[in-house]
PDB file of N, CA, C and O in Angstrom:
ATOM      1  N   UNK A   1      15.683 -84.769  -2.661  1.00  0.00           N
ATOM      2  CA  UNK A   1      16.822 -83.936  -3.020  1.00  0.00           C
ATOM      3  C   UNK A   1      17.626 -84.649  -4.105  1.00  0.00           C
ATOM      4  O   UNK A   1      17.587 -85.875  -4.216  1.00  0.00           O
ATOM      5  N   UNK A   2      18.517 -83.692  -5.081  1.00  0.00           N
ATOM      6  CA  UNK A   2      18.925 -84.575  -5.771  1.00  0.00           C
ATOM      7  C   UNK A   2      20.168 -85.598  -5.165  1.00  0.00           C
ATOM      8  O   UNK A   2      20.175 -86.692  -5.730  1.00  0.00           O
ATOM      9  N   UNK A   3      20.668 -85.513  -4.661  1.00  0.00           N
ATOM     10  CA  UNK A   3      21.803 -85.564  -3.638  1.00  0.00           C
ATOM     11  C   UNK A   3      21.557 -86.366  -2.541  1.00  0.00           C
ATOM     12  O   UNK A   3      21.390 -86.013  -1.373  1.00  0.00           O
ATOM     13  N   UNK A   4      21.545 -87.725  -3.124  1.00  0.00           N
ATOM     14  CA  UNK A   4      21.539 -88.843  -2.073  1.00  0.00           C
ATOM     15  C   UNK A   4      22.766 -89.205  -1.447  1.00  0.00           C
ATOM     16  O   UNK A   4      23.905 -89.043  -1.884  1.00  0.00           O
ATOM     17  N   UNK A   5      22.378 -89.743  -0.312  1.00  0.00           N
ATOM     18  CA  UNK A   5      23.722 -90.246   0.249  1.00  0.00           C
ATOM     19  C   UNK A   5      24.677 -90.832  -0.366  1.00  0.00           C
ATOM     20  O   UNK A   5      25.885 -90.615  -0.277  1.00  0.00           O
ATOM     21  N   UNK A   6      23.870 -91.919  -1.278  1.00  0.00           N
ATOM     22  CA  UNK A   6      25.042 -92.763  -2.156  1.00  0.00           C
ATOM     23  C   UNK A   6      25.882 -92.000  -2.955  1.00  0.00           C
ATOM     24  O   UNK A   6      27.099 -92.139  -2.825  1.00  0.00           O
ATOM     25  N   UNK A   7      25.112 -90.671  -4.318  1.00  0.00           N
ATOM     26  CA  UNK A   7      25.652 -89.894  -4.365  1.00  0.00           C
ATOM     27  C   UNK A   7      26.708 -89.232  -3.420  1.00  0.00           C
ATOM     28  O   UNK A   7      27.752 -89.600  -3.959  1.00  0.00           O
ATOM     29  N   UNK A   8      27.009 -88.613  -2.529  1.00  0.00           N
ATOM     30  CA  UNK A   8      27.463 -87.519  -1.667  1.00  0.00           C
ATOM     31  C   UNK A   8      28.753 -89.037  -1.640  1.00  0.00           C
ATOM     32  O   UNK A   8      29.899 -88.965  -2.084  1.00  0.00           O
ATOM     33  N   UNK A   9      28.314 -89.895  -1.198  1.00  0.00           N
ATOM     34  CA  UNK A   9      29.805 -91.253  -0.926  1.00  0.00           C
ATOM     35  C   UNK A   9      30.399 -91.419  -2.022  1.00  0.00           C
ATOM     36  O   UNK A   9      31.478 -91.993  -1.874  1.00  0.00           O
ATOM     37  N   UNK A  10      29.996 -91.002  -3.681  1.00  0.00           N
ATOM     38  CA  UNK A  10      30.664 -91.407  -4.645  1.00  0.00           C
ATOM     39  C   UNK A  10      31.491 -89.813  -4.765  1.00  0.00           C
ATOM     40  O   UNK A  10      32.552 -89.536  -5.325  1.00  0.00           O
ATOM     41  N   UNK A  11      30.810 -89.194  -4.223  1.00  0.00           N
ATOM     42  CA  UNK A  11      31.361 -87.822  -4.829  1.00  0.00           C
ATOM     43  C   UNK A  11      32.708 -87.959  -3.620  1.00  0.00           C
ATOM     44  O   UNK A  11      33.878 -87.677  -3.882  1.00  0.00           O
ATOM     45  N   UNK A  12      32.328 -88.335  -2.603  1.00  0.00           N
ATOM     46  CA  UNK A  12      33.689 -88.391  -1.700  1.00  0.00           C
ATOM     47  C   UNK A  12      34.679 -89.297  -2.099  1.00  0.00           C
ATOM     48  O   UNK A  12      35.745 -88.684  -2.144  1.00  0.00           O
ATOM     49  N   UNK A  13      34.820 -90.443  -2.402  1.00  0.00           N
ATOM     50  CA  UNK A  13      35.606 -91.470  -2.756  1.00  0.00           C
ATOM     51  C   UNK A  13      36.145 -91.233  -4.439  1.00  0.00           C
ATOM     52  O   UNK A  13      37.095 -91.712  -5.058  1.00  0.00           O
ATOM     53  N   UNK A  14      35.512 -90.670  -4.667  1.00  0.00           N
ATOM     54  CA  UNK A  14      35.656 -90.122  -6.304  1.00  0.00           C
ATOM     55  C   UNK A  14      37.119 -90.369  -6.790  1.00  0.00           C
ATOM     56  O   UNK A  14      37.686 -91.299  -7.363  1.00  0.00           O
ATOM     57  N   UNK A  15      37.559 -88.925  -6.236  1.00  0.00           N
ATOM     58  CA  UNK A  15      39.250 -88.761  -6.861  1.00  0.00           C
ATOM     59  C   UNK A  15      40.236 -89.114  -5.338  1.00  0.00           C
ATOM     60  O   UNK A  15      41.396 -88.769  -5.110  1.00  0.00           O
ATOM     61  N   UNK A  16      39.349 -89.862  -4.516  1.00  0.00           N
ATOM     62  CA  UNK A  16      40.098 -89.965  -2.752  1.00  0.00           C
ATOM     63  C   UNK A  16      40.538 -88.254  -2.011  1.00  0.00           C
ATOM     64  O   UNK A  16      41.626 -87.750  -1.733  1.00  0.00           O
ATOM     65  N   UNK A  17      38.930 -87.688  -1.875  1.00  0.00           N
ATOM     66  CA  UNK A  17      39.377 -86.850  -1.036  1.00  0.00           C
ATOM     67  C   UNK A  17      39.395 -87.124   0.367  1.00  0.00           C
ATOM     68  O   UNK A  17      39.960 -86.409   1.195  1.00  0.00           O
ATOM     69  N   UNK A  18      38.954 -87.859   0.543  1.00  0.00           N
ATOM     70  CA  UNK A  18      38.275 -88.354   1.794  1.00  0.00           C
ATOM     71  C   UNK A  18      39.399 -89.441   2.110  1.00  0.00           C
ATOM     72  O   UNK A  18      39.916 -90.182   1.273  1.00  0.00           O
ATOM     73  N   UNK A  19      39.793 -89.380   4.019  1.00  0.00           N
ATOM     74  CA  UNK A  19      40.850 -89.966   4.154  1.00  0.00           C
ATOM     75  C   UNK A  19      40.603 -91.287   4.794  1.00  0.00           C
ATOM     76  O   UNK A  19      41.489 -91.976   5.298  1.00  0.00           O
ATOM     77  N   UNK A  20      39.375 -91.584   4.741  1.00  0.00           N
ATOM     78  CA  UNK A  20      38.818 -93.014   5.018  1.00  0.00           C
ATOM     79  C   UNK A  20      37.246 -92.492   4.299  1.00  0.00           C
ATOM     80  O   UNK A  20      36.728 -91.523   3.745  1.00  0.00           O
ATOM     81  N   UNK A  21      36.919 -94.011   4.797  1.00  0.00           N
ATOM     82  CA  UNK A  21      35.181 -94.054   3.824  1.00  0.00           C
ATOM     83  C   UNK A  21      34.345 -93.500   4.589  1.00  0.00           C
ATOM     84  O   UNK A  21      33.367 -93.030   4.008  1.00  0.00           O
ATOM     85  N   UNK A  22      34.385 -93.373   5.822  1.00  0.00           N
ATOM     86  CA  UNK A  22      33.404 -92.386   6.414  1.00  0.00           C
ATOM     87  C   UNK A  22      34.402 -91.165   6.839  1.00  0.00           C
ATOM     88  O   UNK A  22      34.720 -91.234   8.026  1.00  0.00           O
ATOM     89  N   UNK A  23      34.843 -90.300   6.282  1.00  0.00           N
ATOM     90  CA  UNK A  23      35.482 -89.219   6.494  1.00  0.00           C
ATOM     91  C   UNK A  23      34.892 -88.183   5.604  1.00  0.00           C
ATOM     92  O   UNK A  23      35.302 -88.112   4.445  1.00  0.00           O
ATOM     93  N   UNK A  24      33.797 -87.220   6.111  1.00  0.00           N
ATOM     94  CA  UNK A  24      32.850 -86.021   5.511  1.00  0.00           C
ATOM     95  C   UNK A  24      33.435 -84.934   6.201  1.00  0.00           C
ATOM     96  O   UNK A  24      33.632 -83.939   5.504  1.00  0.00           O
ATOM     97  N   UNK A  25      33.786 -84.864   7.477  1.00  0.00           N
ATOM     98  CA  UNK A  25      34.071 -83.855   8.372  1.00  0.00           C
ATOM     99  C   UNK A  25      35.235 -82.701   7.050  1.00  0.00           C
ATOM    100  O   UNK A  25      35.137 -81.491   6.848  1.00  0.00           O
ATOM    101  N   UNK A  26      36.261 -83.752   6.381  1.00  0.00           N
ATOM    102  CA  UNK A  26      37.522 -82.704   6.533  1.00  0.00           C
ATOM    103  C   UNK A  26      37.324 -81.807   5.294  1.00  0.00           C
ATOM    104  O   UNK A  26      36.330 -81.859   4.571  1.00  0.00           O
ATOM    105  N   UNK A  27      38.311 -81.029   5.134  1.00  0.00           N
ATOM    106  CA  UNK A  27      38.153 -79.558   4.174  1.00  0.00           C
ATOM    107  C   UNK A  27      37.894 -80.288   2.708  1.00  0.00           C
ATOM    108  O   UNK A  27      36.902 -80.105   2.003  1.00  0.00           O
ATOM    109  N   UNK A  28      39.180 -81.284   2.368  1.00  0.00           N
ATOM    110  CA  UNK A  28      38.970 -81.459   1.216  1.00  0.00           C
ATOM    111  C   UNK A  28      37.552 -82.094   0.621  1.00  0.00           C
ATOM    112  O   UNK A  28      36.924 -81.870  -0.414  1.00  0.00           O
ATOM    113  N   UNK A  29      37.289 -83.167   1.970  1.00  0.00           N
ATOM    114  CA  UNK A  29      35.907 -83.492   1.509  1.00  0.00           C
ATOM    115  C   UNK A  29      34.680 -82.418   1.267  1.00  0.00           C
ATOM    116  O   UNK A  29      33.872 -82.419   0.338  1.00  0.00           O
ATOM    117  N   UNK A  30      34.763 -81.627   2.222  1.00  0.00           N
ATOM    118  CA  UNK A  30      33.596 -80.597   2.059  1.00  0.00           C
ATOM    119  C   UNK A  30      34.091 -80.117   1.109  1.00  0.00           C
ATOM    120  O   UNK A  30      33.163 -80.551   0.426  1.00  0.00           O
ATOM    121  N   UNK A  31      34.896 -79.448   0.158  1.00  0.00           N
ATOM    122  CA  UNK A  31      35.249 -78.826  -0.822  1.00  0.00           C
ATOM    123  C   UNK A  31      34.651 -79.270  -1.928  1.00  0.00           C
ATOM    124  O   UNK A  31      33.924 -78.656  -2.710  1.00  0.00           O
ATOM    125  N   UNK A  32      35.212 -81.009  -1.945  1.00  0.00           N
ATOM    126  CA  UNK A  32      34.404 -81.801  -2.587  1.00  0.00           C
ATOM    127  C   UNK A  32      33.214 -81.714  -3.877  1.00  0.00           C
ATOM    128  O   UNK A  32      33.080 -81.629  -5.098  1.00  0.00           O
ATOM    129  N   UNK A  33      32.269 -81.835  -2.183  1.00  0.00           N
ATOM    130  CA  UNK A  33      30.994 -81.751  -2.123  1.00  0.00           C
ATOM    131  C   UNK A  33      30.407 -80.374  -2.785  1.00  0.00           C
ATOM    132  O   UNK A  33      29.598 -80.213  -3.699  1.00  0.00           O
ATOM    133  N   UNK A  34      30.909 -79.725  -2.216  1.00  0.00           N
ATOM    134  CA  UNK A  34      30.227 -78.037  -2.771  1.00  0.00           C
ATOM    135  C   UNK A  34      30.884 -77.810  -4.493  1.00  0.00           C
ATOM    136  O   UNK A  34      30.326 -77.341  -5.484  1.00  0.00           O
ATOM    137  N   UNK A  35      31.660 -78.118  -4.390  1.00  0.00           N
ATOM    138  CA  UNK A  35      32.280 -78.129  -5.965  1.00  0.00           C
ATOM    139  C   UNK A  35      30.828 -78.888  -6.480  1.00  0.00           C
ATOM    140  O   UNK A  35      29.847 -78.203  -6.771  1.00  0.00           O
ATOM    141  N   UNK A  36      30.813 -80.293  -6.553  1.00  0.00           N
ATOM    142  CA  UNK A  36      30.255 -80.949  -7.121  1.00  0.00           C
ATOM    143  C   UNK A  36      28.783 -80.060  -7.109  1.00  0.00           C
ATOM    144  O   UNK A  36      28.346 -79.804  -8.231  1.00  0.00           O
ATOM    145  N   UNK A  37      27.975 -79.562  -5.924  1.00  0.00           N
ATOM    146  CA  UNK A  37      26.746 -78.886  -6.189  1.00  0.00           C
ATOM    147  C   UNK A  37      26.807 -77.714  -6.870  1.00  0.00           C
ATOM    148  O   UNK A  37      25.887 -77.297  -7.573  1.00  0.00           O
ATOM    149  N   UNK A  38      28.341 -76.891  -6.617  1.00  0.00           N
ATOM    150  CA  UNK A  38      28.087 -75.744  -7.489  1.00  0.00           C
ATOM    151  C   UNK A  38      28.169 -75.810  -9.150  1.00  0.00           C
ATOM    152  O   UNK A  38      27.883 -74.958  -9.991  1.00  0.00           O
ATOM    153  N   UNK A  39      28.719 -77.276  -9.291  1.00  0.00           N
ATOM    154  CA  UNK A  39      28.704 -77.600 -10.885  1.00  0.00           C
ATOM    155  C   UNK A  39      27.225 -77.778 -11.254  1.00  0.00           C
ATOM    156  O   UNK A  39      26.811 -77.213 -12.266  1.00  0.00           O
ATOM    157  N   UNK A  40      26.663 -78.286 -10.744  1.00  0.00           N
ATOM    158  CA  UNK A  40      24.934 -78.554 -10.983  1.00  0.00           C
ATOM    159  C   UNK A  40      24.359 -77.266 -10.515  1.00  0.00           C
ATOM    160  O   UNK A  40      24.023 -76.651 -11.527  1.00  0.00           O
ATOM    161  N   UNK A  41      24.175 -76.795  -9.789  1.00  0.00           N
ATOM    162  CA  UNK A  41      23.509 -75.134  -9.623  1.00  0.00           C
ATOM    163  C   UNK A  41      23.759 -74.693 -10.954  1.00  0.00           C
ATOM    164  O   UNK A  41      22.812 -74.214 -11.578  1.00  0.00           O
ATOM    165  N   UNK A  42      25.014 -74.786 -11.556  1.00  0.00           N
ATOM    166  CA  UNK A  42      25.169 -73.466 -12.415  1.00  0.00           C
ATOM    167  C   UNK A  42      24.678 -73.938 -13.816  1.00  0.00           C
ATOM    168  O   UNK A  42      24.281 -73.169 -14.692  1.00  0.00           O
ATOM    169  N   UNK A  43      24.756 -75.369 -13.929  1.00  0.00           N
ATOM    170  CA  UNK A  43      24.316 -75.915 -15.034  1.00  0.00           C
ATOM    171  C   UNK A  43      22.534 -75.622 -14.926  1.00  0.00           C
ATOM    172  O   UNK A  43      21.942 -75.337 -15.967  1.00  0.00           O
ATOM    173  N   UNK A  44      21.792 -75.712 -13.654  1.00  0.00           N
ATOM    174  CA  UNK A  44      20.347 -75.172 -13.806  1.00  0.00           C
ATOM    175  C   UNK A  44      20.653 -73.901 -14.193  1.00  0.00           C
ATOM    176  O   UNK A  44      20.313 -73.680 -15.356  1.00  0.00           O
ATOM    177  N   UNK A  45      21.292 -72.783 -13.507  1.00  0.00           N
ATOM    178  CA  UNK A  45      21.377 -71.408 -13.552  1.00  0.00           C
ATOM    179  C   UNK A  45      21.123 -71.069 -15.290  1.00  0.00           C
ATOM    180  O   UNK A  45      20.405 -70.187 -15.761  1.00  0.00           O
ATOM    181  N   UNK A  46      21.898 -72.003 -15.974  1.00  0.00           N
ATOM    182  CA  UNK A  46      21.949 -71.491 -17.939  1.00  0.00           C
ATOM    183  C   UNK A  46      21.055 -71.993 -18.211  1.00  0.00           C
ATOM    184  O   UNK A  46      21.210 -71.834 -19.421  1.00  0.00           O
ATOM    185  N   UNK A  47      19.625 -72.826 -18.103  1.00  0.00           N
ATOM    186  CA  UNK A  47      18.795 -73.090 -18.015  1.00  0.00           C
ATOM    187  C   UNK A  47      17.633 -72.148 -18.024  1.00  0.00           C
ATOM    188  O   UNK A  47      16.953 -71.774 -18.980  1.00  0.00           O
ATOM    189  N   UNK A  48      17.535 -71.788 -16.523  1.00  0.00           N
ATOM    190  CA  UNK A  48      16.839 -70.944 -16.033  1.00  0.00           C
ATOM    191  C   UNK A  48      17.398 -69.532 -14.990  1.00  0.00           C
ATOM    192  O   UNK A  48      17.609 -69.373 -13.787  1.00  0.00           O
ATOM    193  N   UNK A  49      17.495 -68.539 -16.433  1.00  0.00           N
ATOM    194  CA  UNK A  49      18.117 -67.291 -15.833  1.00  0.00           C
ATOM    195  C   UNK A  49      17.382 -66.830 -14.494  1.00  0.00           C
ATOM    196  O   UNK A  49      17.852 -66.427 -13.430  1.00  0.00           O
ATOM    197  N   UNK A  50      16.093 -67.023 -14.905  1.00  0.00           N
ATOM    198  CA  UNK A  50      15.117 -66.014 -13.848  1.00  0.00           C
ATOM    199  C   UNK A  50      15.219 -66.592 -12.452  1.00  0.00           C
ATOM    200  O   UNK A  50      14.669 -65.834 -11.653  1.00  0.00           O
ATOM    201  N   UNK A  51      15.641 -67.479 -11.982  1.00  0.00           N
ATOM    202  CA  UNK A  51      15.488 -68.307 -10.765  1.00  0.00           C
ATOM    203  C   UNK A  51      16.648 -67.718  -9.879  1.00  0.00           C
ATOM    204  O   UNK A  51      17.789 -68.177  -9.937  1.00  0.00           O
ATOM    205  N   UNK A  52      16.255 -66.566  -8.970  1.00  0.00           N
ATOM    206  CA  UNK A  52      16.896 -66.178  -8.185  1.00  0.00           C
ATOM    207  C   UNK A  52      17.144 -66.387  -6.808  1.00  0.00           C
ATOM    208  O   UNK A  52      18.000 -65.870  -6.090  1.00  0.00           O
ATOM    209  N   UNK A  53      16.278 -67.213  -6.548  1.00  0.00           N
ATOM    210  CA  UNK A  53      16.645 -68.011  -4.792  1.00  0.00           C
ATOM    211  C   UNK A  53      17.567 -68.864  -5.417  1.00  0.00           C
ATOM    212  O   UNK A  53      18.577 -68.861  -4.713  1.00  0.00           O
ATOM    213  N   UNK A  54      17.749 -69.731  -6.574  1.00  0.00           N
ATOM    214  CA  UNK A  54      19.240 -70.665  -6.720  1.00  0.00           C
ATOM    215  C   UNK A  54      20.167 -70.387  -7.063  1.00  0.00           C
ATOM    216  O   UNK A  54      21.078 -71.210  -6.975  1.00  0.00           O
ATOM    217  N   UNK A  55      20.489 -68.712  -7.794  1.00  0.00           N
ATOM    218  CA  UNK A  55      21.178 -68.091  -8.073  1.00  0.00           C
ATOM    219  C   UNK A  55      21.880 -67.701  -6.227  1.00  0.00           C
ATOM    220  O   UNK A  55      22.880 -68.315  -5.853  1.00  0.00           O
ATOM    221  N   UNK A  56      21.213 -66.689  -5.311  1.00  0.00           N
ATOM    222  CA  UNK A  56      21.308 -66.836  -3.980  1.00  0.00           C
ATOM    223  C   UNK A  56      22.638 -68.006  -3.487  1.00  0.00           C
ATOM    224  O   UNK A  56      23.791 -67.932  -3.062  1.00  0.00           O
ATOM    225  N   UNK A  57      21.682 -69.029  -3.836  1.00  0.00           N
ATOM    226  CA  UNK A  57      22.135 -70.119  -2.933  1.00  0.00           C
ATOM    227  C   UNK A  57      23.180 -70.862  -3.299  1.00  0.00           C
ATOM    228  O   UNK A  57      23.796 -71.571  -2.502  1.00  0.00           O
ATOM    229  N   UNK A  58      23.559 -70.718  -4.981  1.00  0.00           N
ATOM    230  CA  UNK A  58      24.796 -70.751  -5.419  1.00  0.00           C
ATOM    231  C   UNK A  58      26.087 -69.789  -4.738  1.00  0.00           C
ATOM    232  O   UNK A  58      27.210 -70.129  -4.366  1.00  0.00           O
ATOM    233  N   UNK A  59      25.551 -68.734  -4.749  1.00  0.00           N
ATOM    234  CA  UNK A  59      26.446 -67.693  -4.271  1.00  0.00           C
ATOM    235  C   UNK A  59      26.977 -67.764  -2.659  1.00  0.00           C
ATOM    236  O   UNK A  59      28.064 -67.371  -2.235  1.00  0.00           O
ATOM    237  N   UNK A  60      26.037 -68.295  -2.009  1.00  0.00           N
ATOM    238  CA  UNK A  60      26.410 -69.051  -0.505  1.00  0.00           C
ATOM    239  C   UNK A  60      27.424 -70.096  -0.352  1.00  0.00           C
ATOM    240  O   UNK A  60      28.255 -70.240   0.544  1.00  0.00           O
ATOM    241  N   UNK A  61      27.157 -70.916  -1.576  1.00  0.00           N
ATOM    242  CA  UNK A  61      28.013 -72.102  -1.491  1.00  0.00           C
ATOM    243  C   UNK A  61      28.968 -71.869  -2.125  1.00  0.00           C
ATOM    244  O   UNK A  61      29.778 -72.791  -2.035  1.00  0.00           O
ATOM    245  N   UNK A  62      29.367 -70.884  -2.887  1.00  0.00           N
ATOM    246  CA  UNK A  62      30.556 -70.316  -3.614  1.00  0.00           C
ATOM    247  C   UNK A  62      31.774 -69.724  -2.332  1.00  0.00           C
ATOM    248  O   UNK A  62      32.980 -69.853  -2.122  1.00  0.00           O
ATOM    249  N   UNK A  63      30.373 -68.896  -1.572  1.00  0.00           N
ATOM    250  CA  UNK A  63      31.479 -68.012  -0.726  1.00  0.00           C
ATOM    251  C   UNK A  63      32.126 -69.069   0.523  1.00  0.00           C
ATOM    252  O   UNK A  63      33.179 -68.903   1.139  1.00  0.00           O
ATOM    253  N   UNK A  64      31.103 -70.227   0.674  1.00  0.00           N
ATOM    254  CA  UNK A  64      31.184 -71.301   2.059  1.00  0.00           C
ATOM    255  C   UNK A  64      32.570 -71.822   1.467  1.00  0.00           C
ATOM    256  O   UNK A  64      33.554 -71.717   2.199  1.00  0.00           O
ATOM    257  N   UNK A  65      32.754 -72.498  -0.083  1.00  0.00           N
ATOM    258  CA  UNK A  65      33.641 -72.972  -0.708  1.00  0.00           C
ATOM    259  C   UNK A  65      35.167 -72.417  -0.483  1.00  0.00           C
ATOM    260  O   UNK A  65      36.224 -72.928  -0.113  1.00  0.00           O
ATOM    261  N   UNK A  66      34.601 -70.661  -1.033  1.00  0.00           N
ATOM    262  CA  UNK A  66      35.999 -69.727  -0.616  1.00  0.00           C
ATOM    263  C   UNK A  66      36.961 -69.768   0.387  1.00  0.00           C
ATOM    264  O   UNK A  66      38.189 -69.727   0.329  1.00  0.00           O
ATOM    265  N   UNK A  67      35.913 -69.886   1.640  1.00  0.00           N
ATOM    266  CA  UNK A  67      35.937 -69.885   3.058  1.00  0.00           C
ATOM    267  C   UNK A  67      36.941 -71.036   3.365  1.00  0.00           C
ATOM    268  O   UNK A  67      37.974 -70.760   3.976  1.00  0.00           O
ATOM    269  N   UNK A  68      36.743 -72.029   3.057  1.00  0.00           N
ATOM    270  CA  UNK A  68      37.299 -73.438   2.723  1.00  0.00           C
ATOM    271  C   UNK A  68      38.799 -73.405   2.735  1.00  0.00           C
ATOM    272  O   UNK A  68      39.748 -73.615   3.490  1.00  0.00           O
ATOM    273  N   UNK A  69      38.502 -73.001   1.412  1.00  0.00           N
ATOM    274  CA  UNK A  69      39.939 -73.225   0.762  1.00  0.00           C
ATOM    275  C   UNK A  69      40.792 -72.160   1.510  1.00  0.00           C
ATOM    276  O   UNK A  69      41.878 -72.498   1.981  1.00  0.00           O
ATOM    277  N   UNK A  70      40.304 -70.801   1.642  1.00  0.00           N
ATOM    278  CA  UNK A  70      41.293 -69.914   2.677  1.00  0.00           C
ATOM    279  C   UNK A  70      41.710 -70.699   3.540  1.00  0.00           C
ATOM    280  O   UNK A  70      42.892 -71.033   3.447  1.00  0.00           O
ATOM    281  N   UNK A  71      40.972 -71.195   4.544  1.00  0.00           N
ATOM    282  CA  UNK A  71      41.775 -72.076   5.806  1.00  0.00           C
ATOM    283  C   UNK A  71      42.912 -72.918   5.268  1.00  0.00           C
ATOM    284  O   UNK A  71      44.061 -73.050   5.690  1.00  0.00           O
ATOM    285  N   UNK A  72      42.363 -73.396   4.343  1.00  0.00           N
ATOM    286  CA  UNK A  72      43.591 -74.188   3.753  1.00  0.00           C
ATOM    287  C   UNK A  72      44.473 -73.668   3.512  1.00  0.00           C
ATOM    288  O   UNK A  72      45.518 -74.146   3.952  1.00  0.00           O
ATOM    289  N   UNK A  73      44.529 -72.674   2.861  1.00  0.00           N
ATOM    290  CA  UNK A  73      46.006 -71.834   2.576  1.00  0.00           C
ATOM    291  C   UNK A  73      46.354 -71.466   3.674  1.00  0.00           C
ATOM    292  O   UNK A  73      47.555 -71.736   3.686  1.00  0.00           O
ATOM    293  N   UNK A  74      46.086 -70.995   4.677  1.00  0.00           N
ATOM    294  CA  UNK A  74      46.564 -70.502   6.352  1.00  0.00           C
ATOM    295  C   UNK A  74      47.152 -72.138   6.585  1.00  0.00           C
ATOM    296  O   UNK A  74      48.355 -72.282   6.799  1.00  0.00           O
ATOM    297  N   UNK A  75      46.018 -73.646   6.519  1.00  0.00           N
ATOM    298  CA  UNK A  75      46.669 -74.475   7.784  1.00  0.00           C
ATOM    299  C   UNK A  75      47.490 -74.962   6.528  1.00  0.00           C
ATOM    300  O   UNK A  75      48.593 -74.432   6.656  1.00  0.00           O
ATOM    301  N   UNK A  76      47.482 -75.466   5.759  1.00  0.00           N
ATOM    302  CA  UNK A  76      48.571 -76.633   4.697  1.00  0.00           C
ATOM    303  C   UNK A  76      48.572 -76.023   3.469  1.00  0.00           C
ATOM    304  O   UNK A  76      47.448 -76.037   2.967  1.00  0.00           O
ATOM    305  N   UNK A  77      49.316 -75.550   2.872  1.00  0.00           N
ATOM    306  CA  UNK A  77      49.363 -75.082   1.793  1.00  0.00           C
ATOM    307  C   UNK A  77      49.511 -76.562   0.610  1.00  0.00           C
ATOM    308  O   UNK A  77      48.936 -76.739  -0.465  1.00  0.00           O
ATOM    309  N   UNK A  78      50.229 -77.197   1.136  1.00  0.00           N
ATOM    310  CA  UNK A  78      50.538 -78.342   0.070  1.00  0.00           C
ATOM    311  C   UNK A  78      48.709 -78.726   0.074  1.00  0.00           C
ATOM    312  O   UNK A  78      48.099 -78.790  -0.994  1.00  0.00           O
ATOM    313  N   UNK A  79      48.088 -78.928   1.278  1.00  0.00           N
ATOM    314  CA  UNK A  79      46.851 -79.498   0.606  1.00  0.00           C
ATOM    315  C   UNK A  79      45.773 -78.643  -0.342  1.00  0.00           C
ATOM    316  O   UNK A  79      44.877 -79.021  -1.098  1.00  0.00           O
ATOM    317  N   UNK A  80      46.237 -77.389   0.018  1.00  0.00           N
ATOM    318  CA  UNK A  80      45.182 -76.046  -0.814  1.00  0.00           C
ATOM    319  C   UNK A  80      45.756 -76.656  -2.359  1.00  0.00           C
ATOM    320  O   UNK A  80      44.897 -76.506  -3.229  1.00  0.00           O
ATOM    321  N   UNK A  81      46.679 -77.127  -2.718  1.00  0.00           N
ATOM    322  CA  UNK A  81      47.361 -77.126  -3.951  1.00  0.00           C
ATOM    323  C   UNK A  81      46.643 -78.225  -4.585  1.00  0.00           C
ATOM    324  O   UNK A  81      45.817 -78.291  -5.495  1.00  0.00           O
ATOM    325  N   UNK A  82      47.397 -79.329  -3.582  1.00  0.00           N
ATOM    326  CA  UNK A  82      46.471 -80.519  -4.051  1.00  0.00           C
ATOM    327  C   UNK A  82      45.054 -80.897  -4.519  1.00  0.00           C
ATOM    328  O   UNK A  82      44.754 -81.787  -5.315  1.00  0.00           O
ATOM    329  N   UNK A  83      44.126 -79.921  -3.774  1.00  0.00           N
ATOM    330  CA  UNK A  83      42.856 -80.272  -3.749  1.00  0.00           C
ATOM    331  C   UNK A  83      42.512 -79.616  -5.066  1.00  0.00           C
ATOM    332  O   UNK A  83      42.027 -80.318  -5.953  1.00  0.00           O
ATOM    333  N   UNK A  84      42.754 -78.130  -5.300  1.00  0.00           N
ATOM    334  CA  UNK A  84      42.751 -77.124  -6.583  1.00  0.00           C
ATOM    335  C   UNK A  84      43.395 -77.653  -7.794  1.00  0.00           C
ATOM    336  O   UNK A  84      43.182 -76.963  -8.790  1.00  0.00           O
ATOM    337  N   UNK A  85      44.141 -78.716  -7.976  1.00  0.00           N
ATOM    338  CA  UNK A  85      44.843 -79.501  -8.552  1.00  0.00           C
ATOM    339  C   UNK A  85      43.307 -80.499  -9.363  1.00  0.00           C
ATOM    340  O   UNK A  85      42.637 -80.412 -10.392  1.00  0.00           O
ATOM    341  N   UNK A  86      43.357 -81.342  -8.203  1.00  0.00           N
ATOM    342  CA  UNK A  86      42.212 -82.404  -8.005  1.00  0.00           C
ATOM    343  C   UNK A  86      40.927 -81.880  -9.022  1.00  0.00           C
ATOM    344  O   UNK A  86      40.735 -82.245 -10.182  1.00  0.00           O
ATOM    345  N   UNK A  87      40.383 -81.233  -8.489  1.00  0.00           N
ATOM    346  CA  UNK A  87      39.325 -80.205  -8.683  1.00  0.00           C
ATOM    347  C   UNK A  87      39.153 -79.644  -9.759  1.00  0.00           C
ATOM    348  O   UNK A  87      38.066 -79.561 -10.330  1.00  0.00           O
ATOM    349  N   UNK A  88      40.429 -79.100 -10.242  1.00  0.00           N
ATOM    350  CA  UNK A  88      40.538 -78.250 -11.617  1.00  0.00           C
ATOM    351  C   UNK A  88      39.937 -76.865 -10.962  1.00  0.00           C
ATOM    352  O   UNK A  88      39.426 -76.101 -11.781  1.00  0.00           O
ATOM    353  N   UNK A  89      39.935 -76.560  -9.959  1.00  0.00           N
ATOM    354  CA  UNK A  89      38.957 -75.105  -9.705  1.00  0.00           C
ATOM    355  C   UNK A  89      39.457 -74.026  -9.932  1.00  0.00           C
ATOM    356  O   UNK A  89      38.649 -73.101  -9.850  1.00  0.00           O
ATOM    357  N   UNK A  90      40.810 -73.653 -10.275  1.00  0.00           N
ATOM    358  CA  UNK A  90      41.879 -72.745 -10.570  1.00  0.00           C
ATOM    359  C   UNK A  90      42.742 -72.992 -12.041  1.00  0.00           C
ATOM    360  O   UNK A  90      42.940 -74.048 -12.641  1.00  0.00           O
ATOM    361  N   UNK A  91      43.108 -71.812 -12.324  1.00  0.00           N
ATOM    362  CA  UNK A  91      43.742 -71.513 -13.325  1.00  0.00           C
ATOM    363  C   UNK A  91      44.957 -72.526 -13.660  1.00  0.00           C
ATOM    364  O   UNK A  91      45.669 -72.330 -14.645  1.00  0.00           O
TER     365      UNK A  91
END
């Protein structure tokens, strides 16, 4: 996979989403993470239009992402901000 562990630990420690070094469980980290794969999905996607199981599976991890960040706006709003901040994923 492309997405080794060491990877997945740099992508967590990156910009400190993660609230210790083994901390994967929480929102911002998973947010993270899916950010970071949906930046590479989409960079294959302009590549290769025709590839529609990764097109699919982008769109899973888009909506898992969505999913995410809603909770966040329901439990902490200051962290929905922060992380979208972090991220650049918003306007």
């Amino acid at each position: 996979m492309y997405l080794s562990p060491e990877k997945k630990q740099e992508v967590f420690e990156s910009k400190g989403h993660a609230k210790s070094k083994i901390d994967t469980g929480s929102a911002e980290s998973q947010i993270a993470l899916f950010t970071y794969r949906i930046n590479h999905l989409t960079a294959h996607l302009k590549l290769n239009k025709q590839d529609h199981s990764t097109r699919l599976g982008l769109l899973k991890l888009v909506g898992k992402r969505r999913r995410l960040l809603d909770y966040l706006t329901k439990k902490d709003i200051s962290r929905y901000r922060a992380i979208i901040a972090e991220l650049g994923i918003r306007k």
